[in-house]
C-alpha positions as CSV (number, residue, x, y, z in Angstrom):
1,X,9.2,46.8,-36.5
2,X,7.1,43.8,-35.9
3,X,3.3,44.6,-34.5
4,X,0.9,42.6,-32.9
5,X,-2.6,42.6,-34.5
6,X,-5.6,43.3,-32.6
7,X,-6.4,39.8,-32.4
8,X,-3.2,38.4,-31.4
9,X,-3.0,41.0,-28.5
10,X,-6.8,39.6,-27.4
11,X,-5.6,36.1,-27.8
12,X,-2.2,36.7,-25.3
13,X,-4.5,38.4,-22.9
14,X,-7.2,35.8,-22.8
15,X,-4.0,33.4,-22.5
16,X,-2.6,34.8,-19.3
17,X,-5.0,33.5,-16.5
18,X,-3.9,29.8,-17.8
19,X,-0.1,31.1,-18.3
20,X,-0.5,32.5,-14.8
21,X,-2.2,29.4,-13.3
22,X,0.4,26.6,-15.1
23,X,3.3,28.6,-14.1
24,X,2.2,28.3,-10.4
25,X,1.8,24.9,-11.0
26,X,5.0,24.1,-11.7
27,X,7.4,23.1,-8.8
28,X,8.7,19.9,-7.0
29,X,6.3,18.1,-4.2
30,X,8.7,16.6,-2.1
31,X,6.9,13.0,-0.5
32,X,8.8,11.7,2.4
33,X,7.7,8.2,3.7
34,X,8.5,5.7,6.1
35,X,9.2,2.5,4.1
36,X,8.2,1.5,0.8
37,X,9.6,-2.2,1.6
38,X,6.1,-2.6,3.2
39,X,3.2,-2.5,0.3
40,X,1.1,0.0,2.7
41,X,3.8,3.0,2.4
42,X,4.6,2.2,-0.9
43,X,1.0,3.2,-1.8
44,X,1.1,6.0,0.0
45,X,4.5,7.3,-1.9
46,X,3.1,5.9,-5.2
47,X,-0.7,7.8,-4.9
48,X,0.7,10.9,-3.6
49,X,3.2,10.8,-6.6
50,X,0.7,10.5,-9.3
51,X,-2.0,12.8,-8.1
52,X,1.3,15.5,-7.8
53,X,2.0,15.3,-11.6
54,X,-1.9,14.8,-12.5
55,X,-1.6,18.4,-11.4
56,X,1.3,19.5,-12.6
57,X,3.8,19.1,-10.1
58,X,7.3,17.1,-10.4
59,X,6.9,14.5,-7.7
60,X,10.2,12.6,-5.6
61,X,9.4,9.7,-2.8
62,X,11.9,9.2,-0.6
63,X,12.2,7.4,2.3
64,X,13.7,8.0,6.3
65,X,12.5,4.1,7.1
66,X,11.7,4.7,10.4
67,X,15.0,6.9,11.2
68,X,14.8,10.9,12.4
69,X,18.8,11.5,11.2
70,X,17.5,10.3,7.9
71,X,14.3,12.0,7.8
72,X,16.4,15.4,8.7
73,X,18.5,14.8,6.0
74,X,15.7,14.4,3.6
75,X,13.9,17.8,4.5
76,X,17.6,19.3,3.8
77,X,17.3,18.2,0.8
78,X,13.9,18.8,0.2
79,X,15.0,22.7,1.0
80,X,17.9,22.7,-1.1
81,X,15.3,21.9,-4.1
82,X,13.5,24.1,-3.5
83,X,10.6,22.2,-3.3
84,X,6.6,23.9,-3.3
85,X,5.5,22.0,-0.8
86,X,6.6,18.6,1.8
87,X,4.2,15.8,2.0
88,X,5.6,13.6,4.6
89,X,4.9,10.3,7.0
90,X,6.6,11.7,10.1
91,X,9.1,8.6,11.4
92,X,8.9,10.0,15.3
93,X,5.9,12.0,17.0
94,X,8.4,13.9,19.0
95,X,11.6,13.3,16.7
96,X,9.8,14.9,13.8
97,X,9.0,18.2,15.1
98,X,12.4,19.5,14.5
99,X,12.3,18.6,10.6
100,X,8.8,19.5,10.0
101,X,10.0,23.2,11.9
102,X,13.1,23.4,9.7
103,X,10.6,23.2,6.5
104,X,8.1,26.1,7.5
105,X,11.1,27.9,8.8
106,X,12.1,27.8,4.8
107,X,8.8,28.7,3.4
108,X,7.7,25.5,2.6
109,X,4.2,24.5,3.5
110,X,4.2,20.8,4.9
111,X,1.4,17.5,5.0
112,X,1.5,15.4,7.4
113,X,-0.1,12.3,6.2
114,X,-0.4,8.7,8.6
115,X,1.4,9.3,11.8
116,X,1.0,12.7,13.4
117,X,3.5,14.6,15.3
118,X,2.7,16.1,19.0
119,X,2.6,19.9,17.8
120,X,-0.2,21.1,16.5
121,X,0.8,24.7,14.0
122,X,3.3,23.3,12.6
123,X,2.3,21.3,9.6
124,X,-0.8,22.7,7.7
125,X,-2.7,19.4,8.1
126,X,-2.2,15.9,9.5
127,X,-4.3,13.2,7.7
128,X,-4.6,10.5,9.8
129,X,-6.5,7.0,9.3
130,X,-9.0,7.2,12.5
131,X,-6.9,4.2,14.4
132,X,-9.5,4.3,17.1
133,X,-12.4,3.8,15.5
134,X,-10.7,1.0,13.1
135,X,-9.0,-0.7,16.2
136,X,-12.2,-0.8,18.0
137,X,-13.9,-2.1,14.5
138,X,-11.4,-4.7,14.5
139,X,-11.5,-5.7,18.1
140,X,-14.8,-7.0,17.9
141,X,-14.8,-8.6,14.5
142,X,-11.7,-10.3,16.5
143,X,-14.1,-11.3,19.4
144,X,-16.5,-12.9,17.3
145,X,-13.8,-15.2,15.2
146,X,-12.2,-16.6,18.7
147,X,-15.4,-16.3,21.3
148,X,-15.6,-14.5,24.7
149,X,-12.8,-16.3,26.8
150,X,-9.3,-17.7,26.6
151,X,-6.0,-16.8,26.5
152,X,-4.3,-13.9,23.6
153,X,-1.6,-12.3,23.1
154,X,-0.9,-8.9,21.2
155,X,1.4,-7.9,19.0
156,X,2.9,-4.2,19.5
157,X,3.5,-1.7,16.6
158,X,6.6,1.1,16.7
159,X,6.4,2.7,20.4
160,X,7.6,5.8,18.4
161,X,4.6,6.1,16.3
162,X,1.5,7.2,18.2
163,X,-0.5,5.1,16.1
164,X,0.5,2.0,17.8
165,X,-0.5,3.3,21.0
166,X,-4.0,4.4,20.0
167,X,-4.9,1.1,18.0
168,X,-3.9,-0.7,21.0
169,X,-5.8,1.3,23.6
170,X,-8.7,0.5,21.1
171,X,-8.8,-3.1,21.5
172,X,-8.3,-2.6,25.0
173,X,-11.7,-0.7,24.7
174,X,-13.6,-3.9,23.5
175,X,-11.6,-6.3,24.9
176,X,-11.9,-5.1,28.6
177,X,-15.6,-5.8,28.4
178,X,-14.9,-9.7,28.1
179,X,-13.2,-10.8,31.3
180,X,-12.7,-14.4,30.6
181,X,-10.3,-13.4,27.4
182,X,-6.9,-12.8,29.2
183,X,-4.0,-11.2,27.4
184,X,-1.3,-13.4,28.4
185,X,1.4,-11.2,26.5
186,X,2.4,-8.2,24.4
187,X,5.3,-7.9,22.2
188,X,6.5,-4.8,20.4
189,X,7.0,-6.2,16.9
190,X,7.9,-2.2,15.0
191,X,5.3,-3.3,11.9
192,X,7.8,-5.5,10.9
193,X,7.0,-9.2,9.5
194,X,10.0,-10.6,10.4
195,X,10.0,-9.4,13.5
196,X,6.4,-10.7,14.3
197,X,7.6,-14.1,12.9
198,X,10.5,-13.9,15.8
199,X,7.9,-12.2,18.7
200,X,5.1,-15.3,17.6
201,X,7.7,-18.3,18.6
202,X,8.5,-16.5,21.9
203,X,5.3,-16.2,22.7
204,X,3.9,-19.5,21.4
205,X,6.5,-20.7,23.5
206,X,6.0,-19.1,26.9
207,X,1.9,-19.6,26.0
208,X,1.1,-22.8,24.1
209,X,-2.6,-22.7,25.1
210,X,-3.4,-19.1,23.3
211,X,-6.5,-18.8,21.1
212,X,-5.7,-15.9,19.4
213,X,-3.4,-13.1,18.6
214,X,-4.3,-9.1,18.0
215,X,-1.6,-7.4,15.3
216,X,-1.7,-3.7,15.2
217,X,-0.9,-4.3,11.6
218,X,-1.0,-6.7,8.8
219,X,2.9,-7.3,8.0
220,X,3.7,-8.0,12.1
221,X,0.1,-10.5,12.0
222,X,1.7,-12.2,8.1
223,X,4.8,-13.2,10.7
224,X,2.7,-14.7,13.3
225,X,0.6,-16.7,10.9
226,X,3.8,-18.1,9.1
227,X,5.1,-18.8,13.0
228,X,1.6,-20.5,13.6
229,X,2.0,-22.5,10.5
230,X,5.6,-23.6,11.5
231,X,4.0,-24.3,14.8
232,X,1.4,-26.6,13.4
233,X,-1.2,-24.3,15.3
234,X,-2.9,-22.1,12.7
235,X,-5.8,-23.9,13.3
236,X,-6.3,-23.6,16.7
237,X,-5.3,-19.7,17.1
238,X,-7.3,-16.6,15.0
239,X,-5.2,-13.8,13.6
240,X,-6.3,-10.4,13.2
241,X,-5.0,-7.3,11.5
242,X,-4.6,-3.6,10.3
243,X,-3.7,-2.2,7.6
244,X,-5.6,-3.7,4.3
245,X,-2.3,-4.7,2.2
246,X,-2.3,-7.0,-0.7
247,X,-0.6,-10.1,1.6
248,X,-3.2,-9.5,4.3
249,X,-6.2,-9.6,1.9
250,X,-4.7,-13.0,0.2
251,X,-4.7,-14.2,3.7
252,X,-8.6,-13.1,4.8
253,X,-9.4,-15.0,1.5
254,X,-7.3,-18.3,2.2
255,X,-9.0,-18.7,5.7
256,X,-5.4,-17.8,7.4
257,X,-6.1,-14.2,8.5
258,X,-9.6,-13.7,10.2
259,X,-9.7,-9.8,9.4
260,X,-7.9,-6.7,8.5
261,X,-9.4,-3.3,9.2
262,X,-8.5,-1.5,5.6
263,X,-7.1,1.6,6.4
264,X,-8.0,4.5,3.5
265,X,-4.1,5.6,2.7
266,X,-4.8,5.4,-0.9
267,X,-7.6,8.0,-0.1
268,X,-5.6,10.5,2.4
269,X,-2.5,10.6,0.3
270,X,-4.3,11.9,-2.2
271,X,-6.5,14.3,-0.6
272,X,-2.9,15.3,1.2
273,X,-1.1,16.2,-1.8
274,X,-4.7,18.0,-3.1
275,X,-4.6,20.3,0.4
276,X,-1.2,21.2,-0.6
277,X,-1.9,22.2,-4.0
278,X,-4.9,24.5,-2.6
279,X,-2.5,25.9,0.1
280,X,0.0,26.7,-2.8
281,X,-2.7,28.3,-5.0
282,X,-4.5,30.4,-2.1
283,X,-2.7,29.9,0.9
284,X,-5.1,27.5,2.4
285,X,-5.5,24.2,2.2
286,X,-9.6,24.5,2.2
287,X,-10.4,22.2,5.2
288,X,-11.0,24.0,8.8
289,X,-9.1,21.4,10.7
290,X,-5.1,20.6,10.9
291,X,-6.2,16.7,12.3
292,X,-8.4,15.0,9.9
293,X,-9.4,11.4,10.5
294,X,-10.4,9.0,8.1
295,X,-12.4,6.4,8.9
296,X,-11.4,2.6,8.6
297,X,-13.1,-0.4,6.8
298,X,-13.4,-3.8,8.1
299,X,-12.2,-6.5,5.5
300,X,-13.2,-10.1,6.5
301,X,-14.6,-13.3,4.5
302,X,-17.9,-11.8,3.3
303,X,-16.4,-8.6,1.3
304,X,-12.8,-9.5,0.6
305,X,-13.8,-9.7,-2.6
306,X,-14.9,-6.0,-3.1
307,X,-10.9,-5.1,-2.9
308,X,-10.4,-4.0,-6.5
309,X,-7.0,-2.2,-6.4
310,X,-4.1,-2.4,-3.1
311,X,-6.1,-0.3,-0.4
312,X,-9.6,0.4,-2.1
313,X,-12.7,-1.6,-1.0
314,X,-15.4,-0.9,-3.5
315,X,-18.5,-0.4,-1.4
């Protein structure tokens, strides 16, 4: 009959602790995103991916692009594999709730990371950029690059994200306090370039004499510039944005885009899939709060050259 020595029976034991702790390492992190078309989610996916197998997860993205049926889907599947926990960029505030309850319903423990949804309980943390605080940065960077009257106009992120909401009440917030710039129109663009191309021309058309336009992010501001250009009126009219992608900081750079306000996904999707690997190991994710906010940086002409990697601003 085989025997274990002495030695070899101290050596299994002093083994089990790190048996113990890379067997409850193992499992699938489902990430659920919004669109990786767009460089900004494609980050997000791509940082939360990595830091989930630097700890010793397997890691899938996938992607609902905006749609709840899709999204639902997703989380079904994300429950058929049995996955440890769901990092996810919720595609609706109020059309998410139902998906993120159907996860916890099933055991798993979910991140919300970007947009938030309206029920609080739910998910076991909601990392957010701080949109107010960014827009509000970004406002008056945008003040200073067009002056304290005229005529602008605003382009309008998802309505079904609350994000677009609060980055717009936060230029609102500056803005109000200069009463000769007017805001001649607002179009709802959905973060899309193509779409901000289309919105630009209507409302170049309708308002020939504007000095400026306000993006609540950098892909719907990269369509106004390229409608500006076609215009012939880049020159005349400052652009502003959100978001800190690799198009947007090209643009600061080249004199086309007078800002972006950097947001810190690269950071939070990170520190997302970090919570859930605490919540798996001791059933909390170590932070007090479900809503974190992150701050935002402002990127203009005098630090765009601190960007060393897509979303990162060395300081």
């Amino acid at each position: 009959m085989f025997k274990l020595t002495r030695r070899a029976l101290l050596a299994a034991a002093a083994s089990l602790p790190l048996m113990a702790a890379a067997a409850q390492a193992e499992g699938l992190i489902t990430i659920i995103v919004n669109d990786p078309a767009n460089p900004y989610w494609f980050t997000e996916g791509e940082v939360a991916k990595k830091t989930a197998e630097e700890l010793g997860y397997t890691a899938n993205v996938a992607a609902h692009r905006g749609d709840t049926n899709t999204e639902s889907t997703l989380v079904d599947t994300a429950i058929t594999n049995k996955s440890v926990a769901l990092i996810m960029d919720p595609a609706n505030a109020d059309g998410s709730v139902g998906a993120v309850q159907k996860a916890v319903d099933a055991g798993i423990p979910v991140i919300l990371i970007n947009a938030e949804i309206n029920q609080e309980g739910l998910a076991k943390a909601q990392l957010v950029s701080n949109n107010a605080q960014g827009a509000a940065l970004g406002a008056q960077a945008w003040v200073e690059a067009v002056g304290d009257a005229g005529n602008y106009v605003e382009l309008f992120g998802a309505p079904s994200d609350n994000n677009a909401q609060t980055r717009s009440n936060g230029f609102e917030t500056v803005l109000t306090q200069y009463p000769d710039l007017v805001k001649v129109g607002r179009e709802v663009a959905n973060w899309d370039r193509t779409q901000g191309y289309q919105k630009m021309q209507s409302l170049l058309q309708a308002n020939p004499d504007i000095i400026g336009v306000i993006s609540g992010n950098d892909e719907m501001a990269l369509g106004a510039i390229a409608a500006l250009k076609e215009a012939g009126k880049l020159e005349q009219v400052k652009v502003g944005g959100f978001d800190g992608s690799p198009d947007a900081v090209e643009a600061v750079k080249a004199g086309e885009m007078q800002y972006t306000v950097l947001q810190p996904v690269a950071v939070f999707a990170e520190e997302a899939v970090r919570q859930a690997d605490n919540f798996i190991k001791t059933g909390s994710t170590g932070v007090d709060t479900e809503k974190q906010l992150f701050d935002c940086v402002l990127v203009n002409a005098d630090n765009v050259d601190q960007i060393t990697a897509p979303f990162t601003l060395t300081q």
